[in-house]
N, C-alpha and C positions, 0 to 999 in steps of 0.2 A: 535770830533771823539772819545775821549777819553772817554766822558759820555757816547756815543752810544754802546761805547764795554762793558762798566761798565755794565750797563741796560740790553746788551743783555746776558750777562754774567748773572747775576740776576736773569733774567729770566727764564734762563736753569736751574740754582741751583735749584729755587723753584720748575721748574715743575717737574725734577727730585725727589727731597726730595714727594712733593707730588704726586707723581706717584706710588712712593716706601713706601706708608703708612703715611706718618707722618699727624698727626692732632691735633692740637691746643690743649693742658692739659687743661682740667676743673678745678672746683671745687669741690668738693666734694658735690652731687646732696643731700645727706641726713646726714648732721653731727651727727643728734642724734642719729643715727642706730650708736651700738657699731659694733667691730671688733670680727668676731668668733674667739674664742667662747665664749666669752659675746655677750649675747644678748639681746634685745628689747621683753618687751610682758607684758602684765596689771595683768597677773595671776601672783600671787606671791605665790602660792604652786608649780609651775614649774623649776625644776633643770635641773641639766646637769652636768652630771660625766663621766669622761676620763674612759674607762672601761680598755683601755691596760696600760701597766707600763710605765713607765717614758724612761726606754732606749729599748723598744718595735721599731723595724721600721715595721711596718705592710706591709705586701708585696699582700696576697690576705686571702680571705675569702670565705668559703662557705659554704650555711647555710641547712639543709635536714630536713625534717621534724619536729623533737626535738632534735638537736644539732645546735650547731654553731663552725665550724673550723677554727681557727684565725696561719695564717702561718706570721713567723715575724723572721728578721736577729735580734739578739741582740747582745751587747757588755756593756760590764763597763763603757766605754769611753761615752755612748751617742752621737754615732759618725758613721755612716752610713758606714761610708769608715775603719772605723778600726774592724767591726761585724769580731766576731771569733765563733758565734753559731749559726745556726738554735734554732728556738723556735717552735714546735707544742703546741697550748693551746687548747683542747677542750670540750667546755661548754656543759652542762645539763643545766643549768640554771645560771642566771648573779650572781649567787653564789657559784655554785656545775659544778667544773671548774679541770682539771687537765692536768699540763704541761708535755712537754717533749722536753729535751735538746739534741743538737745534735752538735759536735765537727764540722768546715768545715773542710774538708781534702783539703792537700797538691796542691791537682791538681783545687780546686774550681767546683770538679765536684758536688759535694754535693749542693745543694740551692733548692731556692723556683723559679724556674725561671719555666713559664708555670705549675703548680698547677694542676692535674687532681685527681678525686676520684672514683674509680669504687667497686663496691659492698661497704667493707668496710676499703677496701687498698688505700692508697693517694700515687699518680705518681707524679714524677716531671722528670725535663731531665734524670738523668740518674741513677736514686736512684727509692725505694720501698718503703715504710712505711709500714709494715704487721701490720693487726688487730691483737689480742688485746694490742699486748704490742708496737706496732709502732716500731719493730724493722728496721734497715735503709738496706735495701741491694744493692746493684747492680745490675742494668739491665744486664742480655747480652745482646747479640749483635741480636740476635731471637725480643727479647721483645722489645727494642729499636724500629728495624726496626717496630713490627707492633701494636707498640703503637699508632700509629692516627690512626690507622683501629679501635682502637676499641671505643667502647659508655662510655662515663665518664658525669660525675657530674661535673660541672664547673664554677669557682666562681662568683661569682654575681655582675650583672649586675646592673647599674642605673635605679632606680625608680624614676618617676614622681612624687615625693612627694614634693621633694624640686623646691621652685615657685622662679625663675630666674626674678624677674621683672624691675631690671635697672642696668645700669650701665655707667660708663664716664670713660674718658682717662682722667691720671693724668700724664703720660707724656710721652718721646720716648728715644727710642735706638737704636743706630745701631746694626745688628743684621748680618750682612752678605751681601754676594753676588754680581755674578761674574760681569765681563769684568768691575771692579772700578766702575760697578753704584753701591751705598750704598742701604742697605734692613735696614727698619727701623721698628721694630717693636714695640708695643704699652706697657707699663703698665695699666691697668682698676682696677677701684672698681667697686668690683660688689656685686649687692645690692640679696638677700634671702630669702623668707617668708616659712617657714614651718606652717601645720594645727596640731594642737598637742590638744585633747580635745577642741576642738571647738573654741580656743584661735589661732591670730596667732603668732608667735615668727619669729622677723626678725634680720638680721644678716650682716653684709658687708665683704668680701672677698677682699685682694690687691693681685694684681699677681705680686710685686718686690719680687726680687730674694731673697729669704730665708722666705719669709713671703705666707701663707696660699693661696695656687692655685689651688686646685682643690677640690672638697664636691663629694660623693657623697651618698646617704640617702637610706635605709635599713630597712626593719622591723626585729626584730629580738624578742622570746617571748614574743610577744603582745606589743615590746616598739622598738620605733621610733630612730635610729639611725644614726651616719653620720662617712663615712670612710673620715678620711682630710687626704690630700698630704700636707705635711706641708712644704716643699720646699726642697734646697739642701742638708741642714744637720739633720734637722729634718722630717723625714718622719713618712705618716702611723702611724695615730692615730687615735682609735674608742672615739663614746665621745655619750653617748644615754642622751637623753628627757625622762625627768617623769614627770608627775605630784605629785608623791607618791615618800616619801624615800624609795623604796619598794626592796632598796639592799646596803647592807653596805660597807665601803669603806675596800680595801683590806689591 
């Protein structure tokens, strides 16, 4: 009797567990594929340079016809949760670049949260950025209210550049969820091929927590780019493909 409850006990467990996600860890389908941002590819004139700084968190970008606007929390610390600045950077070219710093106030009304740009002004909740000198003001309460009525520029979107061709579970976590059945969610590698000059350059991604989870790829002055979510403490990093040393390091 004792084995029959063992058993059917058992049985509940797995099909629970397997109900709720869980599946068998692999191995790693492509060992030679490096970890971005080292990469795989036969061309050896082909680089790859971090274009944002080191305690950069990239929040959003958007690019207009000859600029590229890169909005980013910074701190000393390199430390997401401790950013005591706004950063506006905005490019002419992956050389002819100029910044501007912005205190966060008191109330954390100040940030990059939702990013809009109209004519040559950048909106965010509840701040201004005036052309030319990006000075920071506050909405009223007018402007606020009929901010989504109006037409904005808004950052950019995932391109099809970057080719998503495999990936595997490397293993599982509980994750949540209610009346005590367990939500088990997955870690994957996943594997990347970008077309760069006729070459292709491939790449593998881990979605454990702190480590590289989300790409996604950009044209930006005629050069191929990739915004990384780099996890919980390092976020929001630009990092462009050349063939050519064709911009120097800052």
């Amino acid at each position: 009797m004792k084995n029959i409850q063992k058993t059917f006990v058992a049985i509940i467990v797995c099909l629970t567990i397997t109900s709720c996600g869980y599946r068998k860890p692999q191995k790693d389908a492509h060992p030679n594929i490096k970890y971005f941002p080292e990469y795989n590819t036969s061309d050896k004139s082909i680089s790859l340079k971090q274009l944002s700084d080191i305690n950069e968190d990239v929040q959003s970008i958007i690019l207009t016809q000859n600029k590229m606007y890169v909005f980013s929390y910074v701190s000393s610390e390199e430390n997401q949760f401790s950013a005591d600045s706004l950063l506006i950077t905005i490019y002419n070219s992956l050389t002819d670049f100029k910044k501007y710093y912005y205190k966060i106030d008191n109330d954390h009304n100040l940030t990059f949260y939702e990013v809009k740009m109209k004519d040559k002004d950048i909106y965010t909740n509840y701040y201004k950025f005036l052309y030319p000198n990006y000075k920071a003001v506050a909405l009223d309460s007018n402007e606020i209210n009929t901010l989504a009525k109006n037409s904005f520029i808004t950052p950019i979107d995932e391109k099809n550049d970057l080719d998503y061709f495999d990936a595997v579970v490397t293993g599982n976590k509980e994750c949540g969820g209610k009346f005590s059945i367990p939500l088990v969610c997955q870690y994957h590698l996943s594997y990347y091929k970008i077309k760069l000059d006729g070459d292709s350059v491939m790449f593998k991604v881990d979605s454990r927590e702190n480590q590289h989870y989300d790409l996604r790829s950009f044209n930006s002055f005629g050069k191929q780019c990739i915004f990384s979510d780099l996890g919980l403490y390092k976020n929001g990093k630009i990092f462009i493909f050349s063939s050519k040393a064709d911009f120097k390091s800052k």
